[in-house]
ZALUMDREN-706017 format. One record per atom (N, C-alpha, C, O, CB): x, y, z. Coordinates in steps of 0.02 Angstrom, whole numbers, padded with zeros to 5 digits, always signed. Each point is the difference from the previous one (the first is absolute). Glycine has a CB too. Layout:
// residues N
XYZ...
END
This chain:
// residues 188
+00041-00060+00000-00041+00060+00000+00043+00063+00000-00025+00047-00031-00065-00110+00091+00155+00076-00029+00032+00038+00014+00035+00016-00073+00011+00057-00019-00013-00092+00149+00013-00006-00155+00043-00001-00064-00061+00037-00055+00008+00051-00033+00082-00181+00063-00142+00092-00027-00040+00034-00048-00023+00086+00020-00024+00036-00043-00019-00171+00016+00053+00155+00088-00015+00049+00011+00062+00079-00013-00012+00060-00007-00074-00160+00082+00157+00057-00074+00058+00034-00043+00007+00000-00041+00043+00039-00021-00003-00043+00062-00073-00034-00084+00004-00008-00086-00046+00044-00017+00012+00038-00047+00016-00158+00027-00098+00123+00057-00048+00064-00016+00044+00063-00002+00009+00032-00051-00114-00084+00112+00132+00068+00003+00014+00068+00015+00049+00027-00048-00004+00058-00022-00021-00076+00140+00083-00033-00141+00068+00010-00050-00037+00024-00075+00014+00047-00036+00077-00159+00099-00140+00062-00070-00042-00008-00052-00035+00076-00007+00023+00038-00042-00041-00178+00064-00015+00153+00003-00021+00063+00033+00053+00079-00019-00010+00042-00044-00039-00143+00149+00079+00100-00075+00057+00029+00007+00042+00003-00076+00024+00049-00031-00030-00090+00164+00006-00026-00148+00040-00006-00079-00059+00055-00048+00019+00056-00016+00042-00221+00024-00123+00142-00025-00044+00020-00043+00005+00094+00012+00007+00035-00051-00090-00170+00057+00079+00162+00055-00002+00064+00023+00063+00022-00049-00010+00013-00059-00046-00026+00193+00099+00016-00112+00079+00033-00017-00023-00036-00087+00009+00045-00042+00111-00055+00191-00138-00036-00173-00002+00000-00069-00027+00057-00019+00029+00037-00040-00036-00146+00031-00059+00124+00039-00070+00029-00044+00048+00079+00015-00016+00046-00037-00143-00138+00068+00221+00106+00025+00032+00083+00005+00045+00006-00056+00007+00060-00012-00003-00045+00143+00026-00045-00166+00063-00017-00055-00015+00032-00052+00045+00022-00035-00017-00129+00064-00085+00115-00043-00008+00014-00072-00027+00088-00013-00036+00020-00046+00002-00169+00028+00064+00190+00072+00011+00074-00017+00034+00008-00042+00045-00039-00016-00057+00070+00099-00005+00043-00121+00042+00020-00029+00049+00043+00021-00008+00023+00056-00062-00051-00113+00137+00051+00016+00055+00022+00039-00020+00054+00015+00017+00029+00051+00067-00080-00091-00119+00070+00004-00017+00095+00009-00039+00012+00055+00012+00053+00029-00020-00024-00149-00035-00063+00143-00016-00008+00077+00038+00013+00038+00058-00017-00014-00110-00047-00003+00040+00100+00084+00047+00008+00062-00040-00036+00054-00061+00009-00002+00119+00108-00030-00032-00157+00081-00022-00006+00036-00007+00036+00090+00032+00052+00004-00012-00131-00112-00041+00067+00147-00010+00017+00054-00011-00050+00079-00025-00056+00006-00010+00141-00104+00059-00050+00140-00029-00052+00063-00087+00036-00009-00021+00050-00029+00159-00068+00143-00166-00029-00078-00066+00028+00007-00025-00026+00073+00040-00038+00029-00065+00041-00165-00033+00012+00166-00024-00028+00058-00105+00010-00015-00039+00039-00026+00188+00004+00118-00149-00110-00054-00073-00024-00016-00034+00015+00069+00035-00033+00039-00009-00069-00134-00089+00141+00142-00006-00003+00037-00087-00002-00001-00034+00048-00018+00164-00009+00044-00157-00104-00004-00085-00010-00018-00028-00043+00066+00035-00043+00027-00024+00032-00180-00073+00027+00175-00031-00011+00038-00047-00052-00053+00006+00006-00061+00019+00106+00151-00066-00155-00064-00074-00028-00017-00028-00045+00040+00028-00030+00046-00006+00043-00147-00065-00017+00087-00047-00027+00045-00059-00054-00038-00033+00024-00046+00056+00096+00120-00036-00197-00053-00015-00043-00020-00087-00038+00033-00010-00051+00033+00161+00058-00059-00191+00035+00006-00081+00019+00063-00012-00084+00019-00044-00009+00042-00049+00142-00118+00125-00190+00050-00019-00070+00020-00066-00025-00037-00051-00021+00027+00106+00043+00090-00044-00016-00183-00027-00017-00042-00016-00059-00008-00059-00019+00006+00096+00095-00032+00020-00120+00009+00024-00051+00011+00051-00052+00048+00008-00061+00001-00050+00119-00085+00069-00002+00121+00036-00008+00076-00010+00058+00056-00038+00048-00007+00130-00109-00061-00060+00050+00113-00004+00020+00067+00018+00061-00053+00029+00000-00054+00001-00094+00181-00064+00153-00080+00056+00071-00043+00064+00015+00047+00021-00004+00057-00133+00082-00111+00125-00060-00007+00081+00014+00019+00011+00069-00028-00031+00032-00042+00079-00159+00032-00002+00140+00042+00048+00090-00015+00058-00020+00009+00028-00041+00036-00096+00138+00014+00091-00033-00122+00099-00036-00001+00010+00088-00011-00042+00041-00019+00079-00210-00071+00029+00178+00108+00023+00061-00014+00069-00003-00027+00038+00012+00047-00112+00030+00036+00108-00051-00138+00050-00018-00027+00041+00040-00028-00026+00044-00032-00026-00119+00029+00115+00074+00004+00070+00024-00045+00028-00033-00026+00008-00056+00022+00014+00112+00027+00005-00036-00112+00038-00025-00037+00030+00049-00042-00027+00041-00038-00032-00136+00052+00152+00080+00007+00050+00012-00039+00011-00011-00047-00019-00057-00013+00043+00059+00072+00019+00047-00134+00009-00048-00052+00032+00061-00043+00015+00059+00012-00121-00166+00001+00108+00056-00080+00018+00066-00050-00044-00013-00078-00031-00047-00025+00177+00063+00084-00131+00053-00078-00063-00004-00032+00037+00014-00075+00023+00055-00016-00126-00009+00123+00105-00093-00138+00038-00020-00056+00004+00053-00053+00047+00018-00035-00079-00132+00060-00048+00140-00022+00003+00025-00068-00087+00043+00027-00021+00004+00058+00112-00125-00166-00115+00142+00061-00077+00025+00022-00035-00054-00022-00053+00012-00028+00057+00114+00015+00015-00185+00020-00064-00063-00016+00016-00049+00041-00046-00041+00006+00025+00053-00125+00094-00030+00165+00006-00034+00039+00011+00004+00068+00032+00051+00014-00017-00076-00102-00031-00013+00141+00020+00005+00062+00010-00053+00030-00046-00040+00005+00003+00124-00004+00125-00100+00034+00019-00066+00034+00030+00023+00066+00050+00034+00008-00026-00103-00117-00086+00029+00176+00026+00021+00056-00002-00046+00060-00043-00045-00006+00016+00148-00041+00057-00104+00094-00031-00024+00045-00015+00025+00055+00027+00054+00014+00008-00119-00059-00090+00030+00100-00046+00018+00039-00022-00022+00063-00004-00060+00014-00011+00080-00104-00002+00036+00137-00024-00035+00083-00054+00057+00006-00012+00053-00030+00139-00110+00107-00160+00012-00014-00045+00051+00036-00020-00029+00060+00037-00035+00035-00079+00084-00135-00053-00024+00123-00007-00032+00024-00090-00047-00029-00037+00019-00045+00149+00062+00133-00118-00118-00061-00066-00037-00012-00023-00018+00056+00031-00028+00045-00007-00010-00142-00127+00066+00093-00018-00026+00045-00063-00042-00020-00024+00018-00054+00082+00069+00120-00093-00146-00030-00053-00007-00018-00021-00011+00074+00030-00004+00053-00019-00033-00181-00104+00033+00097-00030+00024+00058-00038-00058+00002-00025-00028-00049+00027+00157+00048-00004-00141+00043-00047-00083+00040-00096+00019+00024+00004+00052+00033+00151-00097+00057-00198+00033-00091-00068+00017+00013-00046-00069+00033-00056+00001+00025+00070+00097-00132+00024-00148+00097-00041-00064+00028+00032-00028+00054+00046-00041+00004-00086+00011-00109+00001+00067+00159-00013-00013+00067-00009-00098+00015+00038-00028+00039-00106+00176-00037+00025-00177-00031-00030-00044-00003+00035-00067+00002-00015-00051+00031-00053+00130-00078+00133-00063-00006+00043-00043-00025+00062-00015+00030+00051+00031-00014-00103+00002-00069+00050-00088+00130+00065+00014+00036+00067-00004-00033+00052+00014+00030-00114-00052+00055+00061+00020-00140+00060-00026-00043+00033+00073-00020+00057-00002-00024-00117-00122-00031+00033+00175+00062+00014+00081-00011+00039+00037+00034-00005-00007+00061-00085+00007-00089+00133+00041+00007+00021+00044+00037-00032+00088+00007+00017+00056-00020+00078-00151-00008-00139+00071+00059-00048+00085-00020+00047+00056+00013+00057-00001+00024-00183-00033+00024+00086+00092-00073+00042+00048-00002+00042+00006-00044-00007-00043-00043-00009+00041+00130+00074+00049-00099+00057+00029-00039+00037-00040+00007+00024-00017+00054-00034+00117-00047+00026-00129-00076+00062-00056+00019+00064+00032-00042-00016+00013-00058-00067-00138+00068+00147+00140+00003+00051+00032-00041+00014-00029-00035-00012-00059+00008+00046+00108+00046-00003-00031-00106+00065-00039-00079+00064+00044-00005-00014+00057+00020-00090-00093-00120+00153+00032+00085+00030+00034-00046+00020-00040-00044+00017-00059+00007+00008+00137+00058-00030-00032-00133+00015-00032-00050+00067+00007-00033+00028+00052+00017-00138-00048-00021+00135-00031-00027+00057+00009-00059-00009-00026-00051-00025-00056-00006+00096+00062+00068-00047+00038-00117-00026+00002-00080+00040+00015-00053+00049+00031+00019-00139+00001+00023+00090-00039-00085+00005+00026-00070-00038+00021-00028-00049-00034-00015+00101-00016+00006-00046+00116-00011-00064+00044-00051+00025+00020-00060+00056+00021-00010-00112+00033+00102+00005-00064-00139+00034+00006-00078-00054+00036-00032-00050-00034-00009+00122-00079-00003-00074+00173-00008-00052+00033-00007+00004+00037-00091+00047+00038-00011-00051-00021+00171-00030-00027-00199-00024+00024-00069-00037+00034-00002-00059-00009+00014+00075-00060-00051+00013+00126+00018-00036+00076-00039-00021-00002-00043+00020-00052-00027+00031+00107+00053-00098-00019-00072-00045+00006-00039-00006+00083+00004-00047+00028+00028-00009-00158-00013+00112+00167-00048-00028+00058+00008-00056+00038-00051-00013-00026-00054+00121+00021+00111-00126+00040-00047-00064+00038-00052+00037+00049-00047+00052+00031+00013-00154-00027+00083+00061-00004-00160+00038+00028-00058+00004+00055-00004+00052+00024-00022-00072-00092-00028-00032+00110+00070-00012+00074+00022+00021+00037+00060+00003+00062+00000-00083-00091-00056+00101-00022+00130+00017+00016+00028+00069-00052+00019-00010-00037+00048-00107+00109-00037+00160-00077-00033+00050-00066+00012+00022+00007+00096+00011-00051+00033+00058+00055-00195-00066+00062+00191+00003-00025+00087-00059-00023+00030-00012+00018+00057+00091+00062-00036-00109-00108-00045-00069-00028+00017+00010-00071-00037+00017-00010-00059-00097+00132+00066+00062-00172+00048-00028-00063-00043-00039-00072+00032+00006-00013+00060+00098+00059-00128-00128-00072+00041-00034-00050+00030+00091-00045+00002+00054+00012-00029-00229-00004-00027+00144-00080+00125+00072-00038+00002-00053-00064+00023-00058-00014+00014+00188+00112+00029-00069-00123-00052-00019-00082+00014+00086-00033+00043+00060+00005-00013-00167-00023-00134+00070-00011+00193+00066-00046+00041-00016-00054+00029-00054-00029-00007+00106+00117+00036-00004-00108+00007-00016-00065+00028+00073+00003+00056+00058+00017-00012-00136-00094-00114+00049+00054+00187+00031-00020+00053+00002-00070+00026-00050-00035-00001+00027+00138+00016+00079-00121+00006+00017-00069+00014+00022-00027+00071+00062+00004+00001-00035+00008-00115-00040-00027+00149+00039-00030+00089-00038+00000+00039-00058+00013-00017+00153+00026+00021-00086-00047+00039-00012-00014+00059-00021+00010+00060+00051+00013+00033-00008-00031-00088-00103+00020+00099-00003+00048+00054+00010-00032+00061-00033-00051+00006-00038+00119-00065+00110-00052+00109+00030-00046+00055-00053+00045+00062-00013+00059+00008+00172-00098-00060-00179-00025+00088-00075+00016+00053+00050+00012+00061+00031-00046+00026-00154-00047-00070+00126+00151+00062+00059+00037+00074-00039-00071+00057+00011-00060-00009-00004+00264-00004-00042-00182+00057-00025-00030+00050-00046-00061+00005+00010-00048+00036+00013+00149-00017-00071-00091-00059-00043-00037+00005-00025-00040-00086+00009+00036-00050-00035+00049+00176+00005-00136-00134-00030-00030-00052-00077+00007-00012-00032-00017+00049+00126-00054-00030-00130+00092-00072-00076+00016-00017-00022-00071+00015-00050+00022+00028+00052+00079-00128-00005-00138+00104-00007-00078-00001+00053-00029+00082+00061-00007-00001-00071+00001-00175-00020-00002+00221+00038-00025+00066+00014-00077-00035+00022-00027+00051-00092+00104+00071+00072-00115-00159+00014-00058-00006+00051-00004-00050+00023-00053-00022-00126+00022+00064+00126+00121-00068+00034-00009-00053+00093-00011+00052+00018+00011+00058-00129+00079-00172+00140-00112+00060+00084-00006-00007+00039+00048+00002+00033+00031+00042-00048-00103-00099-00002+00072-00029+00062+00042-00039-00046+00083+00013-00060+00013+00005+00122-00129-00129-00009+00150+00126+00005+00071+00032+00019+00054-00087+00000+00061-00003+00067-00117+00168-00057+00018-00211+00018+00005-00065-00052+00014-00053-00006-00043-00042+00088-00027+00081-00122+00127-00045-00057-00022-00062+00013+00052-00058+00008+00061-00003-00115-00106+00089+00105-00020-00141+00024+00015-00059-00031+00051-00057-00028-00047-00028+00063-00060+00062-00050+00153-00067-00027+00025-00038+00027+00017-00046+00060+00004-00011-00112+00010+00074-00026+00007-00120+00018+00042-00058-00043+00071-00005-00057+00004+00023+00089-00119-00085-00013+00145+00044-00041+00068-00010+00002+00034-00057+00058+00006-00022-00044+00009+00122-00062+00011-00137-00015-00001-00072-00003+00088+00025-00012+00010+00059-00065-00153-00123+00085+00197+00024-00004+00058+00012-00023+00001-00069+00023-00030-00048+00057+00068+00145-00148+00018-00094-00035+00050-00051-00002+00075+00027-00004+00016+00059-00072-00116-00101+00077+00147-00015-00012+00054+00010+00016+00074-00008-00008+00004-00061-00009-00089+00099+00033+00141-00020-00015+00072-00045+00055+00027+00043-00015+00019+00056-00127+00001-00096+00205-00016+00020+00069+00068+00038-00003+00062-00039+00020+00006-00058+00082-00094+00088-00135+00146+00015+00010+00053-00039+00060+00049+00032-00010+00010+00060-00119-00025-00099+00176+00041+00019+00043+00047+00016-00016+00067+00013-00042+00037-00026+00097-00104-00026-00008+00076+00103-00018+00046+00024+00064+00082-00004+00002+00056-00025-00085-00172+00096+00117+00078-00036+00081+00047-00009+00069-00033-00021+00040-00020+00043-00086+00085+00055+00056-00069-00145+00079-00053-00010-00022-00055+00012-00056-00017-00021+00149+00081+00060-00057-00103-00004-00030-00067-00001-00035-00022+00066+00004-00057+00022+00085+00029-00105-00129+00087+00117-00063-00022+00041-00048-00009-00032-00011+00029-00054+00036+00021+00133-00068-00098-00050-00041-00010-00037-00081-00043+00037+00020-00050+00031+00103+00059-00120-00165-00006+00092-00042-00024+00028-00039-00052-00033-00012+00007-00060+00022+00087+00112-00030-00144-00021-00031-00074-00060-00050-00024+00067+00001+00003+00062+00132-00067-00164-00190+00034+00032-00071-00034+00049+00009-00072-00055+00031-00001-00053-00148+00133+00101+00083-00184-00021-00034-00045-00034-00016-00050+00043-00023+00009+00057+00071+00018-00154-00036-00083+00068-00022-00063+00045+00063-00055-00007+00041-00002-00047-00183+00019+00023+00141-00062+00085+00033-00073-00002-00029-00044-00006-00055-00009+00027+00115+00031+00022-00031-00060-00086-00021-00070-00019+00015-00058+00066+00061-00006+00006-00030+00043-00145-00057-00066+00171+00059-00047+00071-00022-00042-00008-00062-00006-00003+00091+00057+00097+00017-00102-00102+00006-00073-00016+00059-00023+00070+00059+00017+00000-00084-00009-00166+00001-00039+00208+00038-00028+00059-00008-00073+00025-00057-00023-00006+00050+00136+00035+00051-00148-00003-00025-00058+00029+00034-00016+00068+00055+00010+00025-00080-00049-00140-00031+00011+00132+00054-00031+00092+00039-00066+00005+00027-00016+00053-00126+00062+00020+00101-00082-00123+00025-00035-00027+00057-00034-00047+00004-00056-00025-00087+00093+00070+00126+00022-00049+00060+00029-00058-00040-00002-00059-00061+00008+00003+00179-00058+00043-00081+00037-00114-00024+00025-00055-00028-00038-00028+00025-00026-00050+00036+00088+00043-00140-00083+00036-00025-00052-00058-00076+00038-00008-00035+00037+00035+00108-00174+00001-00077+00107-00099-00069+00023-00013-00067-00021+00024-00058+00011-00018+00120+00004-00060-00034-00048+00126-00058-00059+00052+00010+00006+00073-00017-00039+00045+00022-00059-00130+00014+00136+00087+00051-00018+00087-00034+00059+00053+00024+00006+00056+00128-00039-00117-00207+00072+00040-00028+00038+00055+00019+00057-00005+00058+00005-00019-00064-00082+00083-00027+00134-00053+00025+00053+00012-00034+00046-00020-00036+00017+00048+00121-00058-00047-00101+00087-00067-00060+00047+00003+00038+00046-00055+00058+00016-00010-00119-00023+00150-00004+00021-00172+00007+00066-00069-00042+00065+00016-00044+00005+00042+00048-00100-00143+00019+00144+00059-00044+00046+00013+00027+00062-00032+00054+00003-00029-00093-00059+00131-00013+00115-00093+00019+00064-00039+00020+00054+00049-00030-00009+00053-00052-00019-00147+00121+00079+00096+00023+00039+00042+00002+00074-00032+00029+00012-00053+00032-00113+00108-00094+00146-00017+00003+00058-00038+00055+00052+00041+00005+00005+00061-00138-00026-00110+00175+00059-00006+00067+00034+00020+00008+00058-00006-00030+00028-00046+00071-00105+00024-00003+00109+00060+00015+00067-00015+00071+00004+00027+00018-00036+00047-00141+00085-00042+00168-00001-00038+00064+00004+00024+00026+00064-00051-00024+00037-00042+00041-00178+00088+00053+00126-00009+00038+00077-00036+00078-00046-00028+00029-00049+00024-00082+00183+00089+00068-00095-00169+00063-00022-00027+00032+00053+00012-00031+00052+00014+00005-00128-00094+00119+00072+00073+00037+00058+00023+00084-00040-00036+00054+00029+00005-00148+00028+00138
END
């Protein structure tokens, strides 16, 4: 299990740095910084709130390769269930964020983007599940949505996440929970 779960992440990791390669020279690049709140109402899971950063550089005006922490919380509501940990249960996560611009033709510091985040969120104290183990839960996160600029390279962005997670490492059967997350944050 462990092996298949480093071959994801390398795997992972390999495809990212491919999809940054193919700037052109005349591009300059930049460090950049990612800073977004969202919130997940428990649609389909417990809701959760993450507030995240991510470092990186920003290849070109269509790419972004970074990585990432914060914090994550989800929130417990079933009293009922002793198998629960009610209340606020912590994460922090660590990530890789790889983020695609789409800027607009009329306005090119403006653009819709698309990304995707990859790793892991490690449970500080307590486990959402008292019968759980591993302290390790694995995810993916799909990013949609609208960065409009503001001054140089501040910039403010809304959309939504895609969350694909499991309590189970990385299988497509193994437990864990999907869902949509709506975002707001600032770039700099």
């Amino acid at each position: 299990m462990k092996h298949n779960q480093i071959l994801f992440g390398l795997l992972t990791i390999t495809l990212l740095l491919g999809a940054t390669t193919s700037s052109s020279a005349q591009d300059k690049g930049h460090f950049q910084g990612n800073l977004k709140g969202s919130a997940l109402p428990g649609i389909y899971w417990d809701p959760h709130y993450m507030a995240d950063l991510s470092l990186g550089w920003r290849f070109n005006e269509k790419r972004f390769l970074g990585v990432g922490t914060g914090c994550h919380w989800i929130k417990q509501w079933d009293d009922s269930d002793p198998n629960r940990s009610n209340g606020f249960v912590p994460a922090i996560p660590l990530f890789a964020d790889y983020v695609r611009y789409f800027p607009f033709a009329k306005h090119p510091r403006n653009a819709f983007f698309l990304g995707l985040e990859t790793g892991g969120a490690y449970y500080v104290d307590e486990l959402p599940l008292k019968g759980q183990t591993k302290r390790l839960f694995p995810y993916l996160n799909g990013k949609l949505g609208f960065d409009f600029s503001i001054y140089k390279n501040l910039g403010v962005n809304i959309g939504c996440n895609l969350i694909w997670g499991c309590y189970h490492g990385m299988s497509m059967t193994g437990g864990g929970g999907h869902g949509i997350a709506l975002t707001a944050g600032f770039r700099f």
